[in-house]
C-alpha positions in Angstrom: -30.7 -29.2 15.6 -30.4 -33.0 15.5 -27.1 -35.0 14.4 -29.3 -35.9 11.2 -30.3 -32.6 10.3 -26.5 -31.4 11.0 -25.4 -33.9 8.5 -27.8 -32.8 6.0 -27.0 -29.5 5.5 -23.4 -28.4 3.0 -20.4 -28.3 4.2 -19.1 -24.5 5.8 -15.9 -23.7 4.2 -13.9 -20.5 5.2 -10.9 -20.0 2.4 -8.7 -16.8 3.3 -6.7 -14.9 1.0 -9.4 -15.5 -1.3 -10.5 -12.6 -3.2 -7.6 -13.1 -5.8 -5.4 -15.7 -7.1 -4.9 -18.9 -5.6 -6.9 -18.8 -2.7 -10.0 -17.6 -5.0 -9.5 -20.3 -7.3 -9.5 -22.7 -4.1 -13.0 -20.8 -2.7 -14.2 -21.2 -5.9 -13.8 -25.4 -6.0 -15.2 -25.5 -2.8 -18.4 -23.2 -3.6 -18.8 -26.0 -7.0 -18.7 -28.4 -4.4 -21.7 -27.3 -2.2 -19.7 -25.8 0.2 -21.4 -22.9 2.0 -17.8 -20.5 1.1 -16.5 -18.0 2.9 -14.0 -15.8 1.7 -12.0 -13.0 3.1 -10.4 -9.7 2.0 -8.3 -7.0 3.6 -7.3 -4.6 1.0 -9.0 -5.5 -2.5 -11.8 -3.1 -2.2 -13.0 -3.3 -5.6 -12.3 -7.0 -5.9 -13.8 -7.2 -2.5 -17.4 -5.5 -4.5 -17.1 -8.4 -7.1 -17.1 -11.6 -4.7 -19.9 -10.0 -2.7 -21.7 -11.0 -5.6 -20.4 -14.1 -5.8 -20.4 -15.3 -2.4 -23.4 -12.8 -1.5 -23.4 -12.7 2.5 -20.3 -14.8 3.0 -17.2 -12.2 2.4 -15.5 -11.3 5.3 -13.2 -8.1 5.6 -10.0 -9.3 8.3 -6.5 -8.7 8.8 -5.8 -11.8 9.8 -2.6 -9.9 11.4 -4.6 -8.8 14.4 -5.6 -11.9 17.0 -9.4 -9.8 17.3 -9.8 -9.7 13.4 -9.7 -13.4 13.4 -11.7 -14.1 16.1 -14.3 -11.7 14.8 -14.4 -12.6 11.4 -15.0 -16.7 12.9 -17.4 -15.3 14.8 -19.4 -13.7 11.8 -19.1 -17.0 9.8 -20.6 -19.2 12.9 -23.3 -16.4 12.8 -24.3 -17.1 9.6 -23.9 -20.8 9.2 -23.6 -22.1 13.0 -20.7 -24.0 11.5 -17.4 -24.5 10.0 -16.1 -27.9 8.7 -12.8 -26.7 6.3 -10.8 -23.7 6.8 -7.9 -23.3 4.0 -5.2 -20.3 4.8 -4.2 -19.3 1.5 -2.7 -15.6 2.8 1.6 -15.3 3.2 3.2 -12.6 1.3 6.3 -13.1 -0.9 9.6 -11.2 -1.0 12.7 -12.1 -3.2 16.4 -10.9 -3.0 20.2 -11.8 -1.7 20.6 -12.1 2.2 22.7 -9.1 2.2 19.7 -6.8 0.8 16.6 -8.5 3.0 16.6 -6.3 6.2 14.8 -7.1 9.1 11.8 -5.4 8.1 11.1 -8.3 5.5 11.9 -11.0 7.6 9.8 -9.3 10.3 6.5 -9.0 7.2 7.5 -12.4 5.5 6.8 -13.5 9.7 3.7 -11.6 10.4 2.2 -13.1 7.2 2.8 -16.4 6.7 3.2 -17.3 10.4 1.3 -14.9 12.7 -1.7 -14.8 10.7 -2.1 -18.3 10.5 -1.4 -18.5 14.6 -4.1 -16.1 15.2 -6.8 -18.0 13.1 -6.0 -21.3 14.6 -7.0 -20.0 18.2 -10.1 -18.7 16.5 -10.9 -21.8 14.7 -9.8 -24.5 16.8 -13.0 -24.9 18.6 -15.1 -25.0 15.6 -13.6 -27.6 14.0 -13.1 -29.9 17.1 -17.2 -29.6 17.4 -17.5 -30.6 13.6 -14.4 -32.9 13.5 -12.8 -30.7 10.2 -9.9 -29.9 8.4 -7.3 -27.2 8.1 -4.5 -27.0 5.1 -2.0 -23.8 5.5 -0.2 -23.1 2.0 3.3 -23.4 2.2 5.9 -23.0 -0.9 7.7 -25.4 -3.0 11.0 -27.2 -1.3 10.1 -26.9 1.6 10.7 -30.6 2.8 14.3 -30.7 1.9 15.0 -27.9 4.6 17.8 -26.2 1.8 19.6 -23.2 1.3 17.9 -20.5 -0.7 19.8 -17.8 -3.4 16.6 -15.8 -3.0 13.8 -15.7 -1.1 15.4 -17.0 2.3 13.3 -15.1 4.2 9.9 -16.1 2.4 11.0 -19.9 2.7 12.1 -19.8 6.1 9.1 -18.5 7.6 7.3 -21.2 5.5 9.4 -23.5 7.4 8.6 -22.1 10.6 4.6 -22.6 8.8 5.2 -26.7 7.9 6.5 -26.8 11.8 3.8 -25.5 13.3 1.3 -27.3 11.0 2.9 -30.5 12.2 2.5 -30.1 15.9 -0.5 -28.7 15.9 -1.6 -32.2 13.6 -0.2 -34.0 16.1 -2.3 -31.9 19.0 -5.5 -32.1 17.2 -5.8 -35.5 15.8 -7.2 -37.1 19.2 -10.3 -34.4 18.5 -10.7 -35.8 14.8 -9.2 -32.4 13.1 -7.3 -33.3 10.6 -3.9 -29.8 9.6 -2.0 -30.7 6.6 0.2 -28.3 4.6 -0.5 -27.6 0.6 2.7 -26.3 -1.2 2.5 -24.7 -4.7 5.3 -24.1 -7.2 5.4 -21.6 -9.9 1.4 -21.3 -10.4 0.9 -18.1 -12.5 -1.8 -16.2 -12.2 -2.8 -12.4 -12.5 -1.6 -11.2 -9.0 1.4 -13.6 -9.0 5.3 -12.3 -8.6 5.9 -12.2 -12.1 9.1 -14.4 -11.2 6.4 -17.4 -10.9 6.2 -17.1 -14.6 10.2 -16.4 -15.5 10.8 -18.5 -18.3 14.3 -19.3 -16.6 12.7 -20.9 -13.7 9.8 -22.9 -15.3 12.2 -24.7 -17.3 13.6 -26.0 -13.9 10.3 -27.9 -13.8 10.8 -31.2 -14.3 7.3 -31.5 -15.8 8.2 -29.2 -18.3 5.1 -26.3 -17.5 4.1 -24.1 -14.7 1.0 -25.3 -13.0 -2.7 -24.3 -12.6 -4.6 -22.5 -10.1 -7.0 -25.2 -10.5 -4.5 -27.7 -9.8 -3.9 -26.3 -6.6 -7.5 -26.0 -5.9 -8.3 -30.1 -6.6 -5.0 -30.6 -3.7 -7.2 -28.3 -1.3 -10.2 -30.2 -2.3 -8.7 -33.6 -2.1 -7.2 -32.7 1.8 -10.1 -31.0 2.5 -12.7 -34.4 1.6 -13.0 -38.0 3.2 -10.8 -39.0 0.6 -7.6 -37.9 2.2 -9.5 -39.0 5.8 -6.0 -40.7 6.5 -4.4 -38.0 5.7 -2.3 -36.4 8.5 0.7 -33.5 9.1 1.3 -34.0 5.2 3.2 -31.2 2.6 1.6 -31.8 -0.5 3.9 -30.5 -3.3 1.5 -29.4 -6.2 4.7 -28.0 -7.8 5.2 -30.6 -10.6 8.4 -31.4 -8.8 10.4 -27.7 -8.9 13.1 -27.9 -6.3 12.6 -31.6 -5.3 
């Protein structure tokens, strides 16, 4: 295939986390775009059935846990598009409670899923997007620039911070092969699979916009860092939290 005929053909976007919630509502922008869309599931059977329909050949079953999921489930997208331009990791589990009631087991799941998993797809993805010069964006959370102490959630936030490091060297490693990792962090963005503290009236009056925010708001950030538009774009956490916990 020439360079010209490369060009030609829509972008190859693989969106994980993305058979609910935020991450669908990002696979979804992408898909109005032209993307070609990828998304991915590991336990949402039945939602699973219902974006094979709309993403027909392009949803993925991967526990992005497991270093061979990933590198299978890249392998089954480059199979079927020869391709991939724009990954977004849009999977990281939350918990919520005191210090003195999060055990290790949390910190050790809140680690596996918003660290690990994004660890393992990098090694899978990295050579893809060097070949096609591309972009990456890992979702972070809210705050996570001012590096503060947490009432709740410590454990969430800190491996989110452990996240917005990583994402930051590994910007810094792959600039010189024109891949582009920045950091997308929502606030309190309700939706039907969100905590339900996301929508505690207690909290959303700590916004100093007044509202909690959009799915679709987070989906134009992942758009806009994931387009030519943001080209000088680099290492960045984008708050799309309508400044909660600035």
């Amino acid at each position: 295939m020439s360079d010209a005929d490369s060009a030609a053909r829509p972008p190859v976007s693989l969106v994980t986390g993305s058979v609910r919630g935020l991450g669908l509502a990002v696979a979804r922008a992408f898909a109005a775009r032209g993307d070609h869309t990828h998304v991915v599931w590991r336990g949402s059977k039945l939602l699973a059935a219902e974006r094979e329909l709309e993403f027909p050949g392009r949803t993925h079953r991967a526990d992005l846990a497991r270093a061979a999921d990933a590198t299978r489930l890249v392998d089954e997208v480059l199979a079927r598009d020869a391709r991939l331009d724009h990954v977004v990791h849009a999977v990281g589990a939350y918990a919520s409670g005191p210090l003195e009631s999060t055990g290790f087991a949390v910190w050790r799941e809140m680690l596996e899923s918003n660290l690990e998993t994004a660890l393992h797809l990098v090694d899978a993805v990295r050579a893809p997007l060097r070949a096609a010069r591309g972009t990456l964006v890992l979702f972070g959370c809210a705050g996570l620039e001012g590096l503060g102490a947490r009432r709740e959630a410590a454990a969430y936030a800190g491996a989110k911070s452990a996240l917005l490091v990583f994402a930051r060297s590994l910007a810094l490693e792959e600039a010189p092969h024109g891949v582009r990792v920045n950091v997308l962090s929502p606030g309190l963005v309700p939706h039907a699979h969100a905590h339900p503290e996301t929508s505690a009236p207690a909290r959303v009056a700590n916004v100093p916009l007044g509202r909690a925010g959009t799915a679709e708001e987070v989906a134009e950030a992942a758009l806009w860092l994931s387009s030519p538009r943001s080209s000088y774009t680099l290492g960045a956490d984008l708050p799309v939290s309508g400044g909660w916990l600035l």
